[in-house]
C-alpha positions, 0 to 999 in steps of 0.5 A: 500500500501507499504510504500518506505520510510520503505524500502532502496531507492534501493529496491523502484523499488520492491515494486509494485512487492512485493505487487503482490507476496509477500504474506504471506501464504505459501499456497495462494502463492503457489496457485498464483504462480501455476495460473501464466503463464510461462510470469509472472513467468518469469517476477518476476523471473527478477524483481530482476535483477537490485537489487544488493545482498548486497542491497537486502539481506543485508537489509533482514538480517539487524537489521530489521530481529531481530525484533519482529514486523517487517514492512510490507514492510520487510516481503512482500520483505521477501515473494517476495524472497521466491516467486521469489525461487519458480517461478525459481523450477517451470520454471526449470520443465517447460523445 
């Protein structure tokens, strides 16, 4: 499991998601993401809402980004977002 005192307080909330979504392999996300229904899809989409930019991004391009073994609470939020980016592509087609 994740670790939520290797993560700001804010993003606490984005760790349960993060281990669902925030996968590592280009590939197995993908294919996770296509095996998902429009809900889910919907839901990780939203699962960010109550995270303000500063917090989330800020973190993600803070000192941790420089490092050369970073947590794995920072690349699973790091996968999350790109996760997130690419459950927004494929709701967009589904209209």
């Amino acid at each position: 499991p994740l670790d939520p005192r290797k993560v700001p307080h804010s993003l606490v909330p984005l760790l349960p998601i993060a281990e669902r979504w925030g996968i590592g392999d280009d590939h197995a996300r993908e294919q996770a993401l296509q095996e998902a229904s429009k809900e889910e899809l919907e839901s990780l989409v939203r699962s960010i809402d109550d995270v303000s930019d500063d917090d989330l991004f800020g973190w993600l391009a803070g000192k941790e980004s420089f490092s050369p073994t970073p947590s794995k609470e920072y690349l699973a939020i790091t996968c999350l977002t790109m996760a997130i980016d690419s459950a927004k592509l494929k709701l967009e087609r589904m209209k």
